[in-house]
Backbone and ligand atoms as CSV (ligand in chain L), in Angstrom:
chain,resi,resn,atom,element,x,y,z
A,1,UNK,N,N,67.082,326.738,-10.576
A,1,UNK,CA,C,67.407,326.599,-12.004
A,1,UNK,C,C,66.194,326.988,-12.850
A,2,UNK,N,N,66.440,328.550,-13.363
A,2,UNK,CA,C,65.038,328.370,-14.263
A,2,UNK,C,C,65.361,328.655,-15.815
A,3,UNK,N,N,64.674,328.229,-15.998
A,3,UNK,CA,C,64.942,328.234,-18.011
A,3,UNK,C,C,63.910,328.733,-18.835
A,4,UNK,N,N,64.333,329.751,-19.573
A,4,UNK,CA,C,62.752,330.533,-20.029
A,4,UNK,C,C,62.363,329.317,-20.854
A,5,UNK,N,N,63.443,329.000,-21.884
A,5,UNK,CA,C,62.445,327.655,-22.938
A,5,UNK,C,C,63.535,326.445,-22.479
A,6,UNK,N,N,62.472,325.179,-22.501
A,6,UNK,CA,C,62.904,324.049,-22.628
A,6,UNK,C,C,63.208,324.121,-23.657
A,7,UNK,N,N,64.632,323.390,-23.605
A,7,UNK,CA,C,65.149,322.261,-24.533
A,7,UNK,C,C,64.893,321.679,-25.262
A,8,UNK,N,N,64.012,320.649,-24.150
A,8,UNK,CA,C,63.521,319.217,-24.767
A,8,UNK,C,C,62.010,319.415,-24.145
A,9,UNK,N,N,61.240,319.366,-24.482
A,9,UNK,CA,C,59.763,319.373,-24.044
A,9,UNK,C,C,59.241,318.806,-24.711
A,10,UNK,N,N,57.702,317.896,-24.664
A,10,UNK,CA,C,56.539,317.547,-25.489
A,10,UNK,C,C,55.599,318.161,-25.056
A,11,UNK,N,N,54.866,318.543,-26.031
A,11,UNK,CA,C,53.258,319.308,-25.414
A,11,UNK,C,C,52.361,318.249,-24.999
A,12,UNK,N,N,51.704,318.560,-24.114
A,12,UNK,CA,C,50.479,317.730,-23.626
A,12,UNK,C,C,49.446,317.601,-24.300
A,13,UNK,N,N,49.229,318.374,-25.280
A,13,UNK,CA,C,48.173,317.942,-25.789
A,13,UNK,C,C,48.090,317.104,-26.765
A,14,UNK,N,N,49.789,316.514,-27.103
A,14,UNK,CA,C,49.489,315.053,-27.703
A,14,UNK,C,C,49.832,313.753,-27.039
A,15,UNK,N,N,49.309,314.067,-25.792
A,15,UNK,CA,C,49.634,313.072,-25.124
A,15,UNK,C,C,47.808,312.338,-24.754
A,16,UNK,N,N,46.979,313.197,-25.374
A,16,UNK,CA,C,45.707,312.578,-25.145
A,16,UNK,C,C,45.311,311.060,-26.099
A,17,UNK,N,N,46.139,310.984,-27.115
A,17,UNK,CA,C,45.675,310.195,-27.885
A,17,UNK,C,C,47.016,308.620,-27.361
A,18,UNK,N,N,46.567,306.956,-27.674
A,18,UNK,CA,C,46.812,306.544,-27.462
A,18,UNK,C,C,48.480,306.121,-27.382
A,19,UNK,N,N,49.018,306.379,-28.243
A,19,UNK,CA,C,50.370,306.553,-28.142
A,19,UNK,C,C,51.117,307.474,-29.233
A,20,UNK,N,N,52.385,308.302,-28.856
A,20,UNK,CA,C,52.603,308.785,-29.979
A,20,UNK,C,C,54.145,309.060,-29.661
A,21,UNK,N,N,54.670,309.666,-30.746
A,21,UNK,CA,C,55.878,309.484,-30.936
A,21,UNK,C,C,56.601,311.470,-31.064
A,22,UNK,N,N,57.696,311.528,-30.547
A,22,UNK,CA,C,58.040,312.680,-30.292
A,22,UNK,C,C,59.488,312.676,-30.958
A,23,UNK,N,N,59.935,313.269,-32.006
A,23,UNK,CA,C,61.516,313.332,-32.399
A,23,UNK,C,C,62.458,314.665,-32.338
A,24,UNK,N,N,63.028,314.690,-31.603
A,24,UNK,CA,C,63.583,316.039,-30.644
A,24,UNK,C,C,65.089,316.165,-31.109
A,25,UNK,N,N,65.847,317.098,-31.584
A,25,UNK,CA,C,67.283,316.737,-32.088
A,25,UNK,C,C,67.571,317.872,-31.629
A,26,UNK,N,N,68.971,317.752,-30.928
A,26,UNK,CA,C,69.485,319.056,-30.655
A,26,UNK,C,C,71.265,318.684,-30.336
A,27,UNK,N,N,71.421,319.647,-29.877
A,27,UNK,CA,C,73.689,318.867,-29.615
A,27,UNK,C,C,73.907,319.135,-28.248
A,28,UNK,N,N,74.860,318.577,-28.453
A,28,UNK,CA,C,75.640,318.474,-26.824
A,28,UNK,C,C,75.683,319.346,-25.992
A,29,UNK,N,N,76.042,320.569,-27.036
A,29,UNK,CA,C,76.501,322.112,-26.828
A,29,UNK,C,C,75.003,322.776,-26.114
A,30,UNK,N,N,74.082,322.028,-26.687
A,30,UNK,CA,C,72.431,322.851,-26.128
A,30,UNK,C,C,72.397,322.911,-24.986
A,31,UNK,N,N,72.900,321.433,-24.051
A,31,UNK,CA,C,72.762,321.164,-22.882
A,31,UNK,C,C,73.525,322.570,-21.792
A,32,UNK,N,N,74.398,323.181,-22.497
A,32,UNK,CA,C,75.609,323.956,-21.904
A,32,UNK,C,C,75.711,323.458,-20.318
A,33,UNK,N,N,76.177,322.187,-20.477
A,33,UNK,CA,C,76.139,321.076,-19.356
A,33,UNK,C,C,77.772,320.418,-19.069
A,34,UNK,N,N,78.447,321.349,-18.280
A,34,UNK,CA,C,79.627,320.851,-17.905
A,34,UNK,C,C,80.311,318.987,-17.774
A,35,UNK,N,N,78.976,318.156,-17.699
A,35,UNK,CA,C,78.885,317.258,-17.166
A,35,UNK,C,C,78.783,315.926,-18.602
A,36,UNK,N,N,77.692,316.902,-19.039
A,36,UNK,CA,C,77.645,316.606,-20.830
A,36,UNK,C,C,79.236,316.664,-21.671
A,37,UNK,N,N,79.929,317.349,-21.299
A,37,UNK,CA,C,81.028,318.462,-22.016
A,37,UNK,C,C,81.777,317.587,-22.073
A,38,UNK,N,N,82.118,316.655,-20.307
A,38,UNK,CA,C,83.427,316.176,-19.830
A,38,UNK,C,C,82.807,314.569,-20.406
A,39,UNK,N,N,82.155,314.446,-20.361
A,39,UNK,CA,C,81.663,313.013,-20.786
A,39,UNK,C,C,81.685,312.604,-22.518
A,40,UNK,N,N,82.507,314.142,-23.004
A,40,UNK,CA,C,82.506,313.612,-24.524
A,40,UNK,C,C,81.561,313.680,-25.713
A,41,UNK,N,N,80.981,313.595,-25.235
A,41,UNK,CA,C,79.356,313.879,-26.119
A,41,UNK,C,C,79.623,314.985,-27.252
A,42,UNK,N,N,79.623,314.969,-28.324
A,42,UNK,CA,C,79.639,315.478,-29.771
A,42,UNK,C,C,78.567,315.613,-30.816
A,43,UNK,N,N,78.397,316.645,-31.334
A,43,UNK,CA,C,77.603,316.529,-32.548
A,43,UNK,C,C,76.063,316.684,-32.210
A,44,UNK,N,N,75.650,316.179,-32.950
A,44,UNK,CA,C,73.880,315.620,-32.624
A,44,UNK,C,C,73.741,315.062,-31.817
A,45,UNK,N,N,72.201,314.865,-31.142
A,45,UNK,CA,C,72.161,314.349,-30.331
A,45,UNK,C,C,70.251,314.085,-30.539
A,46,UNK,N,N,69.914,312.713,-30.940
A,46,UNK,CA,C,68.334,312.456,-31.389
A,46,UNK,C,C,67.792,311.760,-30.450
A,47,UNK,N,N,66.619,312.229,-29.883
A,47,UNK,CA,C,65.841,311.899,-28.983
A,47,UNK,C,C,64.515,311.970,-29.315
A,48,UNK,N,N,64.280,310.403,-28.819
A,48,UNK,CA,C,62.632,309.910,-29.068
A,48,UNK,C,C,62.228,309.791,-28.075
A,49,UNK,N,N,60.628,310.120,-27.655
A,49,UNK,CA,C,60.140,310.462,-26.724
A,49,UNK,C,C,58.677,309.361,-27.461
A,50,UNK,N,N,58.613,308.182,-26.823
A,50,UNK,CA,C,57.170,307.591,-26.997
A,50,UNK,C,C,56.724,307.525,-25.710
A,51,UNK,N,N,55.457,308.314,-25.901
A,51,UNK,CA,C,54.340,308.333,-24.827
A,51,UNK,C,C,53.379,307.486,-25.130
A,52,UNK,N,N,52.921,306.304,-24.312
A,52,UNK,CA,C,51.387,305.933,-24.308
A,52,UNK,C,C,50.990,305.892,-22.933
A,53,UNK,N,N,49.426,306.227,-23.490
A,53,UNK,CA,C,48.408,306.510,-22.691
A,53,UNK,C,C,47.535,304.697,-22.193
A,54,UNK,N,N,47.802,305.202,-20.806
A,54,UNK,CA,C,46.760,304.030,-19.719
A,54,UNK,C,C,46.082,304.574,-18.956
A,55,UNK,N,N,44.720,304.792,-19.589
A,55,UNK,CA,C,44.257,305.158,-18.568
A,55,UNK,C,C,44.227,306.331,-17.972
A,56,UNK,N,N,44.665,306.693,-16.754
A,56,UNK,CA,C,44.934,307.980,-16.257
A,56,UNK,C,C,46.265,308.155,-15.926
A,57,UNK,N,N,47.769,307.158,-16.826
A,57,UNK,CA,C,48.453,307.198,-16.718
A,57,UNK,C,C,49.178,307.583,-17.613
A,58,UNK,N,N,50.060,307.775,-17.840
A,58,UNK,CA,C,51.033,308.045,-19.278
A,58,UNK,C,C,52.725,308.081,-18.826
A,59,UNK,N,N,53.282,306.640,-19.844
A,59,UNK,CA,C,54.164,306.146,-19.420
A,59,UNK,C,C,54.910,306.766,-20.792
A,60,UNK,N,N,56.283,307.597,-20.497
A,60,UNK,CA,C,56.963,307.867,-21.393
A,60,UNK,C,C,58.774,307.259,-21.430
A,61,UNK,N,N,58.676,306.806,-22.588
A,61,UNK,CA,C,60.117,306.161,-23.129
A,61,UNK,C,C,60.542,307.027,-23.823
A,62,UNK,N,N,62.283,307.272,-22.990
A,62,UNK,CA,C,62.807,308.329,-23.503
A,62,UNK,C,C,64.052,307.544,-23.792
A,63,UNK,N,N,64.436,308.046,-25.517
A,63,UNK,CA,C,65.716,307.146,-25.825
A,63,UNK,C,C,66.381,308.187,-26.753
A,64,UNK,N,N,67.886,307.693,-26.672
A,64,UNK,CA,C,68.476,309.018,-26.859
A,64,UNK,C,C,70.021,307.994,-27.780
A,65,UNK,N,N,70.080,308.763,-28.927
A,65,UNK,CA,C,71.071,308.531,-29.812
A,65,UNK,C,C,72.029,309.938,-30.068
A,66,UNK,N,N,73.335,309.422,-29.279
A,66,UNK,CA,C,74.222,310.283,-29.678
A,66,UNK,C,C,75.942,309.960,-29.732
A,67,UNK,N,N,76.398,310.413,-30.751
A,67,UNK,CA,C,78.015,310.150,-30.663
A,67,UNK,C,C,78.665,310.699,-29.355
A,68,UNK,N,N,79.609,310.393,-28.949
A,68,UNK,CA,C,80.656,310.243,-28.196
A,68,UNK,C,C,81.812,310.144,-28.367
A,69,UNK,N,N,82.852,310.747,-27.674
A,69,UNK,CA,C,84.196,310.604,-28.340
A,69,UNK,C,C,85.125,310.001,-27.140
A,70,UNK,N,N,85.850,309.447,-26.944
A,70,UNK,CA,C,86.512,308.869,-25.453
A,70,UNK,C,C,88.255,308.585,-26.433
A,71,UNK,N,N,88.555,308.216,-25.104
A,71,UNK,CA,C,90.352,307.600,-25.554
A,71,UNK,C,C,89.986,306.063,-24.481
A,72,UNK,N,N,90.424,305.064,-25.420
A,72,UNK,CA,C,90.615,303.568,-25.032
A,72,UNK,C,C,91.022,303.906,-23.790
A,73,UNK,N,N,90.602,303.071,-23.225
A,73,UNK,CA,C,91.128,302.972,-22.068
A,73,UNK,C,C,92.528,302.634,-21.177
A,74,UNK,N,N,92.921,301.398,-22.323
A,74,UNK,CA,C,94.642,301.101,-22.507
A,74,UNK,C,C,95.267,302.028,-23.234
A,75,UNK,N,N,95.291,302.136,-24.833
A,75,UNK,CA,C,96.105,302.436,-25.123
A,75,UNK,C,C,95.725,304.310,-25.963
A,76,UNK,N,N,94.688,304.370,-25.074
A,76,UNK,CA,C,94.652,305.848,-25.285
A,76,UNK,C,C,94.234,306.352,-26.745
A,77,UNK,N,N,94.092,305.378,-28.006
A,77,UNK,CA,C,93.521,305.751,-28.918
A,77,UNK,C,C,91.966,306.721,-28.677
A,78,UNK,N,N,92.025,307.481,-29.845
A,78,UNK,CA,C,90.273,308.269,-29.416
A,78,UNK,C,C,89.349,307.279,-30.241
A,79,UNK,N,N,88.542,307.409,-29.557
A,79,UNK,CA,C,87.626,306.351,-30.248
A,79,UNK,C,C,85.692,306.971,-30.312
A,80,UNK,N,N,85.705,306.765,-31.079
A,80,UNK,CA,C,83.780,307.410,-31.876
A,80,UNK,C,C,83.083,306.396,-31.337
A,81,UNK,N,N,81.965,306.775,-30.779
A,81,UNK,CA,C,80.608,305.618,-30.748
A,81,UNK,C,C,79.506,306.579,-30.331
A,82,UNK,N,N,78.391,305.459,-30.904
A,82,UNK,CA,C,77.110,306.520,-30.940
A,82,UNK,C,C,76.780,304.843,-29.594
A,83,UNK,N,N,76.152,306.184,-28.241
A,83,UNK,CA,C,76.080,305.414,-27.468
A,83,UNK,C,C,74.280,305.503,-27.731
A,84,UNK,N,N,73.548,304.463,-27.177
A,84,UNK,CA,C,71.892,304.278,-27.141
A,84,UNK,C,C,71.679,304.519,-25.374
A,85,UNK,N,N,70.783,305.414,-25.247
A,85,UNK,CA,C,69.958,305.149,-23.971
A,85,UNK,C,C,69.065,305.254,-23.981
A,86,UNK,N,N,68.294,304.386,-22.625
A,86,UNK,CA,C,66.496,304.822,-22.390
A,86,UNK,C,C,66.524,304.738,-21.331
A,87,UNK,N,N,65.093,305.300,-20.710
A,87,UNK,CA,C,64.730,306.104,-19.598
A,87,UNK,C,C,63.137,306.340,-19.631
A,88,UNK,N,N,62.555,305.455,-18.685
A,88,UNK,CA,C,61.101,305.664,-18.147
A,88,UNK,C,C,60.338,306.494,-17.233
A,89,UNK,N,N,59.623,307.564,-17.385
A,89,UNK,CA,C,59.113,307.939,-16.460
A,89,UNK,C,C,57.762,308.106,-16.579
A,90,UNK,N,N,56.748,308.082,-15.497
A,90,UNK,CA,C,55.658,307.511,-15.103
A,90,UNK,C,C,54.811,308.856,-14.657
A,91,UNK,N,N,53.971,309.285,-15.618
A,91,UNK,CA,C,52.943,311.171,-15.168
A,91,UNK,C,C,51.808,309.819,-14.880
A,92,UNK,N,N,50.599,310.951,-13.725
A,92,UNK,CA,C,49.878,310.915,-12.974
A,92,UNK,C,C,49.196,312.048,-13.370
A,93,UNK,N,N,48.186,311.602,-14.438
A,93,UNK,CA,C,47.692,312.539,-15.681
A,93,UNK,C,C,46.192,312.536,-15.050
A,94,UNK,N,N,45.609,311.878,-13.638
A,94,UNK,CA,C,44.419,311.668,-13.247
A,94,UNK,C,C,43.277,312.908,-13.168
A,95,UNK,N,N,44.142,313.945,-12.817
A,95,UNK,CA,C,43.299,315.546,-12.918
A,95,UNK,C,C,41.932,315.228,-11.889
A,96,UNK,N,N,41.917,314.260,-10.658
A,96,UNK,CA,C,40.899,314.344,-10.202
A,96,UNK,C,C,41.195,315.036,-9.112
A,97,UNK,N,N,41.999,315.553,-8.872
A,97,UNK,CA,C,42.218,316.608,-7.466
A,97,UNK,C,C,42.695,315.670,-6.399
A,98,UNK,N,N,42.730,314.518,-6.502
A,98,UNK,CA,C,43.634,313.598,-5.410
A,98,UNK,C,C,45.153,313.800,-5.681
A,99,UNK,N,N,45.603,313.854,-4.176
A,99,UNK,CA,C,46.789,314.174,-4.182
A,99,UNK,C,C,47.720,312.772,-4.147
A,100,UNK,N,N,48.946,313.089,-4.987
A,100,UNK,CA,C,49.464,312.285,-4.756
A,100,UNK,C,C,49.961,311.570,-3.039
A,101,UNK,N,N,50.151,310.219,-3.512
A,101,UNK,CA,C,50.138,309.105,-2.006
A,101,UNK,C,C,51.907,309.824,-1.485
A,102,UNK,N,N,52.278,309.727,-0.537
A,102,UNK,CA,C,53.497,310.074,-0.117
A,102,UNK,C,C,54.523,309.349,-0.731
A,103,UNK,N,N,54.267,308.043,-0.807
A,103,UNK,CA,C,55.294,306.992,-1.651
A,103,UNK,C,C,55.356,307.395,-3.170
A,104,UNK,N,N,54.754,308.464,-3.634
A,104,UNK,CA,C,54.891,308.572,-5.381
A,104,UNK,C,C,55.601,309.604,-5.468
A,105,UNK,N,N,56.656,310.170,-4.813
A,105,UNK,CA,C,57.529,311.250,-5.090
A,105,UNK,C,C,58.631,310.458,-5.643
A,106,UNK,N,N,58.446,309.303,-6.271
A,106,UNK,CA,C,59.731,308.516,-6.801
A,106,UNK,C,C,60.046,309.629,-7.950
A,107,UNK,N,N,61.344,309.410,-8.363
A,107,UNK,CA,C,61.563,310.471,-9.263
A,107,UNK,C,C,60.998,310.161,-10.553
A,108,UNK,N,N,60.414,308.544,-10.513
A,108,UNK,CA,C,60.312,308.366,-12.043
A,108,UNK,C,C,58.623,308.392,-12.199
A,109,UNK,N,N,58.141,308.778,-11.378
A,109,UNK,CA,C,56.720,308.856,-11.247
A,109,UNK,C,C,56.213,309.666,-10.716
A,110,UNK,N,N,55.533,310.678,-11.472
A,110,UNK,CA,C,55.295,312.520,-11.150
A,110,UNK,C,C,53.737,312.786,-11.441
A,111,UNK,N,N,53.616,313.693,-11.035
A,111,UNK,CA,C,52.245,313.900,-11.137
A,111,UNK,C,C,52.337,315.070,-12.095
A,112,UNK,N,N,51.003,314.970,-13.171
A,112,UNK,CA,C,51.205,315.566,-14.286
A,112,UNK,C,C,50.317,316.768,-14.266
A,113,UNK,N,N,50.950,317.690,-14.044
A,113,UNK,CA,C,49.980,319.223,-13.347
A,113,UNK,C,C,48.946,319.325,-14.887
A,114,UNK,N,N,47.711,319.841,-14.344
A,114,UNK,CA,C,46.752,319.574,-15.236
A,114,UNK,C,C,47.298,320.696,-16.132
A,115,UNK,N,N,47.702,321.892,-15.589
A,115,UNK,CA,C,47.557,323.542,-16.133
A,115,UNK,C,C,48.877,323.577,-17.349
A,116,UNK,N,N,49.518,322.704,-17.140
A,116,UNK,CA,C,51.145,322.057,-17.913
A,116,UNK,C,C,50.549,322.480,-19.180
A,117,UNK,N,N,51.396,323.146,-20.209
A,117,UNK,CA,C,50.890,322.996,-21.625
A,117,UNK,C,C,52.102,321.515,-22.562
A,118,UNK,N,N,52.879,321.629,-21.509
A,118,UNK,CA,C,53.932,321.136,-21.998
A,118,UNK,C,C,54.527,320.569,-20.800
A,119,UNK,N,N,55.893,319.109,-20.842
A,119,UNK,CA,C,56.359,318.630,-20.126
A,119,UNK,C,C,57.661,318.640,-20.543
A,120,UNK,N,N,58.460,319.197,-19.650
A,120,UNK,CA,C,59.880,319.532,-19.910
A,120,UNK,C,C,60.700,318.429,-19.487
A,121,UNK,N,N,61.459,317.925,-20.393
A,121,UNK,CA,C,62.281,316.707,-20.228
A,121,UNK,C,C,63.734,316.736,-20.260
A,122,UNK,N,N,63.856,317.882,-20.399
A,122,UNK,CA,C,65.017,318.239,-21.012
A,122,UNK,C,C,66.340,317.643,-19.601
A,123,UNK,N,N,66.211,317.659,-18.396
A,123,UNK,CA,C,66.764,317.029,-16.778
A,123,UNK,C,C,66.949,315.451,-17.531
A,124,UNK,N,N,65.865,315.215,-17.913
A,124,UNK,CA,C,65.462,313.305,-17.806
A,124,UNK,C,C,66.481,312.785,-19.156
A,125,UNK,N,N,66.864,313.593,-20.446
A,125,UNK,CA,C,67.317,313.687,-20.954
A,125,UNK,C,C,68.936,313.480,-20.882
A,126,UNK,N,N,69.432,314.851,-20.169
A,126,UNK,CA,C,70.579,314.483,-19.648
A,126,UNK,C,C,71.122,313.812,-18.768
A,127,UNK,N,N,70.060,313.188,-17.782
A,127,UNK,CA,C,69.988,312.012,-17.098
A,127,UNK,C,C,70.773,310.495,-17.919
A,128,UNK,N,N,69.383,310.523,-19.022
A,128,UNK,CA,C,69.530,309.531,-19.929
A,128,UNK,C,C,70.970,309.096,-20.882
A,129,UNK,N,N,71.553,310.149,-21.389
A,129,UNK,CA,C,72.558,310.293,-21.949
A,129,UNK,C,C,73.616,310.377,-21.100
A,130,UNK,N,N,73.549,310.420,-19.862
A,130,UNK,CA,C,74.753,310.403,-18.694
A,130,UNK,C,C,75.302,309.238,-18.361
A,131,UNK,N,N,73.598,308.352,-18.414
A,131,UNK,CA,C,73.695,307.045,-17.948
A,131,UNK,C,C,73.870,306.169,-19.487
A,132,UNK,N,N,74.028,306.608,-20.390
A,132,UNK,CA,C,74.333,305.852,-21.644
A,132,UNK,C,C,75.852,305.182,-21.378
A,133,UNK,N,N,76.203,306.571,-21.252
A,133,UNK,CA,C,78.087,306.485,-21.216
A,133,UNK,C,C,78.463,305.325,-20.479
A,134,UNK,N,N,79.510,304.128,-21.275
A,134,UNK,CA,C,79.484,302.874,-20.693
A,134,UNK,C,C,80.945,303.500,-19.912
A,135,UNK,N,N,80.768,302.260,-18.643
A,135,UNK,CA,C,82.466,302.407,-17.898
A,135,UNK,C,C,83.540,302.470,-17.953
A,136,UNK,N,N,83.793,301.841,-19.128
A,136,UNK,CA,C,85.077,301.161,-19.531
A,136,UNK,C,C,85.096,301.223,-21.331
A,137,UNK,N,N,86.014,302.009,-22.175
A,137,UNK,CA,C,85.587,302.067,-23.669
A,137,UNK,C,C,87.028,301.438,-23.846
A,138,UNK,N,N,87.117,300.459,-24.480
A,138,UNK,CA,C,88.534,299.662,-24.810
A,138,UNK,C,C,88.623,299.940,-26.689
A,139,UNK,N,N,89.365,299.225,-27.155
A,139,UNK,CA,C,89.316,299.446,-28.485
A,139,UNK,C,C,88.413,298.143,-29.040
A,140,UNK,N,N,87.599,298.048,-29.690
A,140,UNK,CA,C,87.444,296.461,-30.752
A,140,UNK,C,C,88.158,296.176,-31.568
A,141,UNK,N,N,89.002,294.844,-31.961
A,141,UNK,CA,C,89.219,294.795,-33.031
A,141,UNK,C,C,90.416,295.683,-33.784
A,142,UNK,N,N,91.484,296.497,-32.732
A,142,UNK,CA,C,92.031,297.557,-33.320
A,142,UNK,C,C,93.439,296.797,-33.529
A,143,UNK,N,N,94.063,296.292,-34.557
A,143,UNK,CA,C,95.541,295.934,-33.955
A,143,UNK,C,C,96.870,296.497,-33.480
A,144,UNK,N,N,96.475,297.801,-33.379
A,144,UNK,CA,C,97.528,298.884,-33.078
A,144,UNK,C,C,97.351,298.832,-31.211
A,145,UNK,N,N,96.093,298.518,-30.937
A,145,UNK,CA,C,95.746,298.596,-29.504
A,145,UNK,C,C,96.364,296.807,-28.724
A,146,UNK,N,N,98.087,296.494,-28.860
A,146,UNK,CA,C,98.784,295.967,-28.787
A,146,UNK,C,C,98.376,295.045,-27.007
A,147,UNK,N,N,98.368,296.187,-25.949
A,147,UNK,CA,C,98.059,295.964,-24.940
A,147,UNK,C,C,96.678,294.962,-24.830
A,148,UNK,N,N,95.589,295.440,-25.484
A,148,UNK,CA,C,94.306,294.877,-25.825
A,148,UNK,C,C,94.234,293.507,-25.857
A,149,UNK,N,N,94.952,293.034,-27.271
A,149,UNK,CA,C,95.458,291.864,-27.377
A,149,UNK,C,C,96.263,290.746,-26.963
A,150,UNK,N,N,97.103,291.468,-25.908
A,150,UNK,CA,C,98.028,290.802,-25.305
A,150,UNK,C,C,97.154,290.141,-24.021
A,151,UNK,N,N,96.179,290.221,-23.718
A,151,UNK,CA,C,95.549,289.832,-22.459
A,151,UNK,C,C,96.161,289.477,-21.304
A,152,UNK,N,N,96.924,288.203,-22.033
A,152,UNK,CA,C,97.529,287.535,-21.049
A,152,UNK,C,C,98.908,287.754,-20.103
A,153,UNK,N,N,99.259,288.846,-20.953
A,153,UNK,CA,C,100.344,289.751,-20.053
A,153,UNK,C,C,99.788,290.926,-19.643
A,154,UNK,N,N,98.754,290.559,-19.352
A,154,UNK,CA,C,97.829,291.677,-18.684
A,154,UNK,C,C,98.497,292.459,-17.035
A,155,UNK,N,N,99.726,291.608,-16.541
A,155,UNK,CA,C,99.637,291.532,-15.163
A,155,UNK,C,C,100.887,292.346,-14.989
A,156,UNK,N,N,101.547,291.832,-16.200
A,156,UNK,CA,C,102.846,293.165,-16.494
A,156,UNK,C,C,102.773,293.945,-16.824
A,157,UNK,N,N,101.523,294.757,-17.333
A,157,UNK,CA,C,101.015,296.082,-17.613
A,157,UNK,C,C,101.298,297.100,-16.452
A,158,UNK,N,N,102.058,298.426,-17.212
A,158,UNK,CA,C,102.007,299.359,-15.804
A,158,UNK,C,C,100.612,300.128,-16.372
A,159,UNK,N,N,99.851,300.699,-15.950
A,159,UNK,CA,C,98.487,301.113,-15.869
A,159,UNK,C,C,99.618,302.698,-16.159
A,160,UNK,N,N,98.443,303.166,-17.079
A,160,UNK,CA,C,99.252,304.806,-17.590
A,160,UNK,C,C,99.015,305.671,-16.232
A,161,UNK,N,N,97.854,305.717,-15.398
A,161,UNK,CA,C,97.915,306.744,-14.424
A,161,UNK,C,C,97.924,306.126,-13.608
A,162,UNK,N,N,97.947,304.423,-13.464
A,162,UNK,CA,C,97.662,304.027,-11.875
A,162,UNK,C,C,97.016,303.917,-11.154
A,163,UNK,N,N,95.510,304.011,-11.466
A,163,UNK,CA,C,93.944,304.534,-10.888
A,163,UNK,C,C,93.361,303.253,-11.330
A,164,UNK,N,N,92.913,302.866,-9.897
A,164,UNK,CA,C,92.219,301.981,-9.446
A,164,UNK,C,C,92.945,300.474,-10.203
A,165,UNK,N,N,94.088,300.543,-9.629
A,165,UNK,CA,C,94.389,299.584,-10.318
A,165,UNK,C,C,94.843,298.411,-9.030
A,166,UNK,N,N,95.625,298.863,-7.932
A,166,UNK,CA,C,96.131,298.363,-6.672
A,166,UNK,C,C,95.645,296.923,-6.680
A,167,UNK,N,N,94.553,296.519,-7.015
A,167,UNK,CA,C,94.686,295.189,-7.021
A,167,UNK,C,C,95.324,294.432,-7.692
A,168,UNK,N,N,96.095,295.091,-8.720
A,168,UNK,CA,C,96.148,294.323,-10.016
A,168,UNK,C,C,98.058,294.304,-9.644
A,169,UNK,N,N,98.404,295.457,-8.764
A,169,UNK,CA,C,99.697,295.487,-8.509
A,169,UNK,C,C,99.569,294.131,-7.434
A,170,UNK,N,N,98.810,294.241,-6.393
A,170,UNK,CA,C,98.911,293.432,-5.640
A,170,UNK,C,C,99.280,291.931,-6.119
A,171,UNK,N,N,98.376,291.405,-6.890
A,171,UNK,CA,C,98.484,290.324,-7.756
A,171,UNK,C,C,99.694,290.277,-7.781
A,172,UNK,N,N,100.632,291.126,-8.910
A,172,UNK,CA,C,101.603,290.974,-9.381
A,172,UNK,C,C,102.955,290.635,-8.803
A,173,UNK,N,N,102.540,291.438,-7.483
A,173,UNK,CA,C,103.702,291.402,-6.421
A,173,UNK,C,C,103.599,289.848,-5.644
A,174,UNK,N,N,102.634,289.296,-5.755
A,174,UNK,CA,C,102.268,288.218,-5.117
A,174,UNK,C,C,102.612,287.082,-5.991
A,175,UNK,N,N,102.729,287.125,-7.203
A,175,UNK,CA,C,103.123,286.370,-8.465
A,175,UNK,C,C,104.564,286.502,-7.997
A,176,UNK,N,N,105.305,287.941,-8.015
A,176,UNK,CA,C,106.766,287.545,-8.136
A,176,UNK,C,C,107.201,286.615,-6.878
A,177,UNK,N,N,106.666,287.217,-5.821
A,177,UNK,CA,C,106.920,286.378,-4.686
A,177,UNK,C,C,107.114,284.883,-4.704
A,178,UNK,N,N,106.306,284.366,-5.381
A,178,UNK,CA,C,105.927,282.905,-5.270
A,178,UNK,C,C,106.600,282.042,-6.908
A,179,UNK,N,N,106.941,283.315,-7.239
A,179,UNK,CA,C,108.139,282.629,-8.665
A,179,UNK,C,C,109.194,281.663,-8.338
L,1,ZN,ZN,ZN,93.066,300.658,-27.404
């Protein structure tokens, strides 16, 4: 995978001073990320990048504000939310020619090539925003989302596609049984 320009990058050379702050905006569409596409993701997409410096370390917080578009999960309404994520990763900014230990190939802890003018984030990014996307988007508060509210006839619900639901039939069948 090579990419003439990052995306999302910070230059290194403001990463010498004690902490600083990086504001990166770009859209969904930048990613041209199939994965991004199917997950809904719309519009803008703002990403803060705070780096501080320890030492010979530099720990960067990557947080990422962007809308989303989904259908409830019951009753299929589309529904807007600007989901929040963050995401830590850990450069090895030491430049003393020691190589990294075998145990530091963690993904979230890299060694920060001295010759780098810049650190491309743009992977950690769509990482971040992948892992924003919550499991389950129901409606809040909607009163049209009838099913929602009904909770408690939750068990007489037929599920619209039927996916991953088998326990919930099971239940049910086990209820009539014992009626
Ligand atoms: Zn709903």
């Amino acid at each position: 995978m090579h990419k003439e320009h990052a995306l999302i990058a910070i230059p290194t050379t403001g990463l010498m001073q004690e902490t600083r702050d990086f504001e990166i905006t770009c859209t969904a569409g930048d990613f041209n990320d199939p994965e991004i596409e199917a997950a809904g993701f719309s519009g803008p997409i703002r990403v803060k990048v705070t780096a501080e410096r320890g030492g010979s370390e530099i720990a960067l917080l990557i947080e990422t504000v962007a809308g989303c578009d989904f259908a409830c999960d019951i009753c299929l309404a589309p529904i807007h939310r600007e989901l929040n994520g963050s995401y830590r990763v850990f450069f090895d900014c030491s430049d003393s020619g020691v190589q990294a230990t075998p145990d530091a190939d963690d993904d979230e802890y890299r060694i920060l090539d001295s010759n780098a003018t810049e650190i491309d984030l743009t992977e950690d990014v769509r990482e971040t925003l992948l892992l924003s996307v919550p499991m389950k988007v129901t409606c809040v508060g909607n009163p049209d989302c009838r099913l929602y509210s009904g909770a408690k006839e939750e068990l007489d619900i037929q599920e619209p596609e039927g996916s991953g639901s088998s326990w919930k039939d099971s239940l049910a069948k086990l209820k009539k049984k014992y009626r």
